[in-house]
C-alpha positions as semicolon CSV with decimal commas, in nm:
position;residue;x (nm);y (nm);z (nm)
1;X;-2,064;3,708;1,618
2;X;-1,920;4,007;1,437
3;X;-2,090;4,321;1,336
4;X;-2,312;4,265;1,034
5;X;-2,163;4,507;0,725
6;X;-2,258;4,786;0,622
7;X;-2,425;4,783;0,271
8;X;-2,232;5,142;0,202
9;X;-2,395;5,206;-0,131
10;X;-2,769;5,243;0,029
11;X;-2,897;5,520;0,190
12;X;-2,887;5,477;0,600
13;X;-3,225;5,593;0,656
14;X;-3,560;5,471;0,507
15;X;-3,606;5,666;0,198
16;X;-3,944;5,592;0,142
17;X;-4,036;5,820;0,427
18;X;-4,016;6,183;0,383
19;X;-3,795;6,167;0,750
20;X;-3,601;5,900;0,637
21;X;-3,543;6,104;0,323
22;X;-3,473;6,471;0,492
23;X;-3,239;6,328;0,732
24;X;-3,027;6,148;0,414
25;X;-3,059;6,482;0,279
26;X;-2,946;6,681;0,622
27;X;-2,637;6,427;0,663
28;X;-2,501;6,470;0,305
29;X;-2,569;6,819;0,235
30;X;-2,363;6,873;0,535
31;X;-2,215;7,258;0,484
32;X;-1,938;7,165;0,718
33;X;-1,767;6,915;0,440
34;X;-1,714;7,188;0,231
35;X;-1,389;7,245;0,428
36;X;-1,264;6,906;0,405
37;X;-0,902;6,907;0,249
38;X;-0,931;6,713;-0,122
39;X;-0,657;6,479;0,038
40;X;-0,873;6,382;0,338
41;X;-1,126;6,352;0,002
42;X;-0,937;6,113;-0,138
43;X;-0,854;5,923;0,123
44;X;-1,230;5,839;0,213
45;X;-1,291;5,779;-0,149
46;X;-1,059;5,486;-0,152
47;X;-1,169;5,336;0,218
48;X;-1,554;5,376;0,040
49;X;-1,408;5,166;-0,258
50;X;-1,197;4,944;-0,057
51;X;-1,487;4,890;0,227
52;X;-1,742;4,805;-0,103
53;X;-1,509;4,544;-0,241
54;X;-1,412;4,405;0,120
55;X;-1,054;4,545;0,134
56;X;-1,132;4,789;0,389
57;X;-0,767;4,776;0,630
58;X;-0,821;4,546;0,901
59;X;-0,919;4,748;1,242
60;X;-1,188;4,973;1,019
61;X;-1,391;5,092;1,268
62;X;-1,800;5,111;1,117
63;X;-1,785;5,514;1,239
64;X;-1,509;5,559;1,025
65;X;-1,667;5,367;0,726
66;X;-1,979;5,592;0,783
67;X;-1,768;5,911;0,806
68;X;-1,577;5,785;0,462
69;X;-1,911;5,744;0,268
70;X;-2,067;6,084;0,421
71;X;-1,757;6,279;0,226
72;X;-1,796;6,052;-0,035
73;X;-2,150;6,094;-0,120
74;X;-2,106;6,460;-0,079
75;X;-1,845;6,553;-0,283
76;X;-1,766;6,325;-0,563
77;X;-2,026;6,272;-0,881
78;X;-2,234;5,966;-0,861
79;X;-2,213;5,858;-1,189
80;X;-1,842;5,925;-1,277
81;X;-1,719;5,974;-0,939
82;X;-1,510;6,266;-0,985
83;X;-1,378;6,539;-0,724
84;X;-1,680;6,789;-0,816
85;X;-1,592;7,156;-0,795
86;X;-1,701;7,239;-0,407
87;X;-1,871;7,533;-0,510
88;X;-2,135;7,360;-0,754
89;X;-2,174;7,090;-0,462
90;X;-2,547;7,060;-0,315
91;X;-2,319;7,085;0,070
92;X;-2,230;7,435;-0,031
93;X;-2,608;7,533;-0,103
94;X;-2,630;7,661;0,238
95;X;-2,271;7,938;0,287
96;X;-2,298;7,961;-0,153
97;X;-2,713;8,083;-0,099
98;X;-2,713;8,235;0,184
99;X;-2,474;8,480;0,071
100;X;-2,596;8,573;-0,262
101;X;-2,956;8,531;-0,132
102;X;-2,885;8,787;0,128
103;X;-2,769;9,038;-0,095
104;X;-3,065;8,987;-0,346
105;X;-3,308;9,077;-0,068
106;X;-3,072;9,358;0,058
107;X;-2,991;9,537;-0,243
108;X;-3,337;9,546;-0,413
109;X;-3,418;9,905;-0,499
110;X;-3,181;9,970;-0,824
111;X;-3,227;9,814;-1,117
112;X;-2,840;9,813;-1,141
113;X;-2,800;9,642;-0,787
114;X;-3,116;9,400;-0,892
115;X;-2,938;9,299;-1,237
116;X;-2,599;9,270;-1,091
117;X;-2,726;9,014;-0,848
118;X;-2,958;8,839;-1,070
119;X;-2,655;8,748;-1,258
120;X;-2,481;8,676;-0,961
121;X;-2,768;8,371;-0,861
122;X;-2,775;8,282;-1,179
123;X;-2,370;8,221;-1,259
124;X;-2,392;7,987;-0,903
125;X;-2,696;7,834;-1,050
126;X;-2,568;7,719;-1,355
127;X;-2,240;7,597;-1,180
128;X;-2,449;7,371;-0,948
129;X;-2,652;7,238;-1,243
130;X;-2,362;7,151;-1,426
131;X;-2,168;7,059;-1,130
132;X;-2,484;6,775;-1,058
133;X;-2,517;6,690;-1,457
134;X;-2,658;6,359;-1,507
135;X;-2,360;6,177;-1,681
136;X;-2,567;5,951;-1,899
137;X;-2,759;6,204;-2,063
138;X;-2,428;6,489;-2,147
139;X;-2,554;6,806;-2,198
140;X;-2,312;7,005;-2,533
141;X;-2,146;7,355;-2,434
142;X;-2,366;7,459;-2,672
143;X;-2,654;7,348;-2,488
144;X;-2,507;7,486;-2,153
145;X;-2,453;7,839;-2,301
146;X;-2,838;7,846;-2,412
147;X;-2,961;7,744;-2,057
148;X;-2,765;7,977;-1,889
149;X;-2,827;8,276;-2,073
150;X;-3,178;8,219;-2,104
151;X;-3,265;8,174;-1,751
152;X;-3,043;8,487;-1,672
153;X;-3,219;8,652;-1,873
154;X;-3,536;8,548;-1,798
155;X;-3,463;8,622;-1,377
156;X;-3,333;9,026;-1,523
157;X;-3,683;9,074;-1,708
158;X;-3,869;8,888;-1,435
159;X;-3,723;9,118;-1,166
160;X;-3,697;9,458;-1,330
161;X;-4,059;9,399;-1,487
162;X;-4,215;9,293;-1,097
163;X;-3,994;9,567;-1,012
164;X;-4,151;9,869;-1,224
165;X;-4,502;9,753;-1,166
166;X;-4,478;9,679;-0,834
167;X;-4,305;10,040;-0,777
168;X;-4,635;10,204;-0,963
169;X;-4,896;9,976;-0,815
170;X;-4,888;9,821;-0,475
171;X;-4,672;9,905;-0,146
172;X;-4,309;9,924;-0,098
173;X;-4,326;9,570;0,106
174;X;-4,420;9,426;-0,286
175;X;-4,052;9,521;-0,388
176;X;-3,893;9,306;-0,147
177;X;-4,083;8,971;-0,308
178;X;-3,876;9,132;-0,647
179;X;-3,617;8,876;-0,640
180;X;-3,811;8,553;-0,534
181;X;-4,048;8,641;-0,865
182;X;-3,695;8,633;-1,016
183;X;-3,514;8,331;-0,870
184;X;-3,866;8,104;-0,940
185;X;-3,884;8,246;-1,347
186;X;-3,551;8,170;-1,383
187;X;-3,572;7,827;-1,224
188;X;-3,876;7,747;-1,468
189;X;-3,623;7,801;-1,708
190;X;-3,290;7,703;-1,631
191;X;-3,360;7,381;-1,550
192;X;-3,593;7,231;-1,812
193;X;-3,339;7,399;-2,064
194;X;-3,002;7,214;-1,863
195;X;-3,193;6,895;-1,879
196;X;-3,340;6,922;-2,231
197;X;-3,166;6,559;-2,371
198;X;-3,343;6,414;-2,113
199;X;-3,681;6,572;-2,224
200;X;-3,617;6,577;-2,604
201;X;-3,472;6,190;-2,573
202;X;-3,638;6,011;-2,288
203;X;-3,462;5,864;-1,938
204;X;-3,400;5,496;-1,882
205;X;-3,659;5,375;-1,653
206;X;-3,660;5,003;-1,466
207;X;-3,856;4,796;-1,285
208;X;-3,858;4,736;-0,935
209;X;-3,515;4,550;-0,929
210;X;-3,353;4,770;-1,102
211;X;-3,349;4,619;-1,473
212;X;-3,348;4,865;-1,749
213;X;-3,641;4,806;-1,933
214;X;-3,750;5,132;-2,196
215;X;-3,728;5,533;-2,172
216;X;-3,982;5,770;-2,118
217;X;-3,976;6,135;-2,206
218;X;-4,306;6,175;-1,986
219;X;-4,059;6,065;-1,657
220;X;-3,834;6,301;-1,771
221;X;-4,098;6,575;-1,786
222;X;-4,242;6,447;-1,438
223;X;-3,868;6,411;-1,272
224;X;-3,774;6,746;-1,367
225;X;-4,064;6,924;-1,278
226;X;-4,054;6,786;-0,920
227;X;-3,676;6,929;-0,949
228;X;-3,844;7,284;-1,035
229;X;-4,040;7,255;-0,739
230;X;-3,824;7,173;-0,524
231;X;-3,572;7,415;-0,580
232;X;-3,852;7,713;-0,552
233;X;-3,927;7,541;-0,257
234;X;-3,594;7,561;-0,146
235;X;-3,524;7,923;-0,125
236;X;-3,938;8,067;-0,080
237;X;-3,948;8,039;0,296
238;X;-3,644;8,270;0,309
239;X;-3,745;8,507;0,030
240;X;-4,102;8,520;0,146
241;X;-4,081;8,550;0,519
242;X;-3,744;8,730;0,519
243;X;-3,860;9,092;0,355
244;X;-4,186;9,061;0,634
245;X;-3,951;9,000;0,922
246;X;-3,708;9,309;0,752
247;X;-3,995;9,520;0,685
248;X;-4,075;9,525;1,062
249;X;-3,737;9,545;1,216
250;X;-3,666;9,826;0,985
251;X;-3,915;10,009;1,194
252;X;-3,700;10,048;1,496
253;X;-3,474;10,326;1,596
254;X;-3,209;10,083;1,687
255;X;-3,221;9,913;1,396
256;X;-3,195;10,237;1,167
257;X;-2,852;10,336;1,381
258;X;-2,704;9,993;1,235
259;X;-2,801;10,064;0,859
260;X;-2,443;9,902;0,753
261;X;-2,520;9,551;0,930
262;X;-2,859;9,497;0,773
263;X;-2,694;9,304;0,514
264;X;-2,504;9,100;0,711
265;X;-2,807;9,009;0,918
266;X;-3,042;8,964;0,640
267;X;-2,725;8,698;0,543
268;X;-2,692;8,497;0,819
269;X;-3,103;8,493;0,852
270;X;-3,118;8,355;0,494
271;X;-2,837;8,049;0,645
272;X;-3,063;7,987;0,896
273;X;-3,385;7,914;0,655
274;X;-3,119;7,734;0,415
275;X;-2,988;7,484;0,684
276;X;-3,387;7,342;0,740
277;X;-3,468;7,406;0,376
278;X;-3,225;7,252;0,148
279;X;-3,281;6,882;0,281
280;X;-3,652;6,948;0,284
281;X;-3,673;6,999;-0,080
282;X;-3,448;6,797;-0,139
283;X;-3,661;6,550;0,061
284;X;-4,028;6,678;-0,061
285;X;-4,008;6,374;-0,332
286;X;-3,864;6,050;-0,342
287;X;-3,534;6,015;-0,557
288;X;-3,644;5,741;-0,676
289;X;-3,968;5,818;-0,863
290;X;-4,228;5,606;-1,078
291;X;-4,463;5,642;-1,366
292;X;-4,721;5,376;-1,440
293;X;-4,708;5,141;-1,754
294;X;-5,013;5,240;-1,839
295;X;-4,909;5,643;-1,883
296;X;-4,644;5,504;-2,081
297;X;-4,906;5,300;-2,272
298;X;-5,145;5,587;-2,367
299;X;-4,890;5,854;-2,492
300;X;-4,571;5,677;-2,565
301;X;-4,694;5,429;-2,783
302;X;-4,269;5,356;-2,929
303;X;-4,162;5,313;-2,548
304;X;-4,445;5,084;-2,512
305;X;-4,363;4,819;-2,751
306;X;-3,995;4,853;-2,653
307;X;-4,131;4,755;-2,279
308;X;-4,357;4,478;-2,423
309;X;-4,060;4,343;-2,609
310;X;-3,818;4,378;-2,277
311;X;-4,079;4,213;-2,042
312;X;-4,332;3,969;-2,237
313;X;-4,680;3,992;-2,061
314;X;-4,478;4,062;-1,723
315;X;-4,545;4,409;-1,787
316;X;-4,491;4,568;-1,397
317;X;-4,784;4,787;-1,278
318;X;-4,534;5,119;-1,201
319;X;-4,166;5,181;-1,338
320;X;-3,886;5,402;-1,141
321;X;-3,641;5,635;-1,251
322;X;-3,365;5,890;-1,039
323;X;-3,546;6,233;-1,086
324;X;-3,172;6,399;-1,008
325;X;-3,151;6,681;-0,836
């Protein structure tokens, strides 16, 4: 008997477990497929295609079909299935973060170094947001320019204001925690504003198999907000524990001789918190959230009778949507 197939668009771990989900996460936010040439890319783009429609060359070996989805999964779009740009990829969170993380906690004390960066975080942010758009619900230039600016503006007041009255008020350990206050305002902001259509129009929700049945702007609101989470989440054990574990390494001789290598150390620390952290958030909900009828019921009364008219008085208890990332 030959070896059952693969189904290659499913996940290959249980992702109703929060394991099942962080090792999904850990496999396909691999750092190390960043590297990958785009014609290697391509190639396991049209084995994934070829494998899904049973076309797969005859001696396809399962490791390899794994391997092909794995580069698939982490560098092309979901929805349109484009080549995305490898810097906006959620694989490059780890090298792109842990490099401009680094430097936010290193240079901290200027308001010019502290700006500078700010704008830094905030320029990758907005390429990753864009990079991992949802498709169905486009987002104008117009719309783009707004979120960007307005969560870069909103880390620069964030960290200059912490900054000043931390300076005035409390120790200098406080000024360290200066650009996590920054990176969570910002996130508060940047990513409600990237995802606005979805809040402003509603997101297609189904039932359990998958049947497109109304929209709700309330799981938009509750999709997005676990994406806000997340993402502080993400990058708080680093920024939080980080400037403590600086603070008292700083108090060495030894470490005051190599003044020129904190950075670089503070750097590959941040990669180190990065590696467990970005399939953890990623992994700290399920992708595939729900909202009850009933919520639906009591404040979107419109969505209601457009899911009474889809499903009759088979209304199902709970309806599930892709929160994104």
């Amino acid at each position: 008997m030959g070896e059952e197939r693969l189904d290659i668009e499913k996940p290959l771990w249980d992702v109703n477990t929060f394991v099942g989900r962080w090792k999904h996460f850990a496999w396909v936010t691999d750092f190390r497929t960043c590297i990958v040439p785009e014609s290697e890319l391509y190639k396991a783009k049209q084995l994934y295609e070829d494998y899904k429609l049973g076309k797969e060359p005859a001696g396809t070996t399962r490791e390899q079909i794994i391997y092909a989805k794995k580069l698939y999964e982490s560098a092309f779009h979901p929805d349109t299935g484009d080549l995305q740009n490898v810097f906006g990829r959620m694989s490059f969170q780890v090298p792109g973060g842990m490099a401009i993380t680094g430097a936010m906690l290193q240079f901290y004390k200027t308001n010019t170094a502290v700006v500078f960066w700010q704008w830094v975080n905030q320029s990758f942010n907005a390429l990753v947001n864009y990079t991992n758009r949802n498709a169905n619900s486009p987002t104008t230039e117009l719309q783009l320019g707004v979120a960007y600016v307005s969560a870069t503006t909103a880390a620069m007041l964030t960290a200059i204001g912490c900054k000043s009255f931390w300076s005035k008020r409390a120790n200098p350990l406080m000024a360290r925690y200066v650009p996590f206050a920054a990176v969570a305002a910002a996130n508060c902001v940047n990513i409600p504003l990237m995802r606005q259509n979805e809040i402003s129009k509603g997101i297609e929700v189904s039932d359990e198999n998958g049947n497109k049945i109304t929209k709700s702007k309330l799981a938009a609101i509750k999709g997005i907000s676990q994406v806000v989470i997340s993402r502080i989440v993400m990058c708080a054990p680093g920024m939080l524990v980080l400037p403590l574990i600086m603070e008292r390494l700083e108090r060495y001789c030894w470490m005051q001789r190599i003044k020129p290598l904190h950075g670089p150390i503070q750097v590959m620390l941040v990669g180190c918190f990065l590696t467990v952290m970005v399939p953890t958030a990623c992994a700290l909900f399920p992708q595939n959230c729900s909202i009850k009828s009933s919520t639906i019921q009591r404040w979107e009364p419109e969505n209601y009778e457009l899911l009474k008219k889809n499903c009759g008085a088979n209304i199902p208890m709970y309806l599930y949507f892709n929160k994104g990332l």
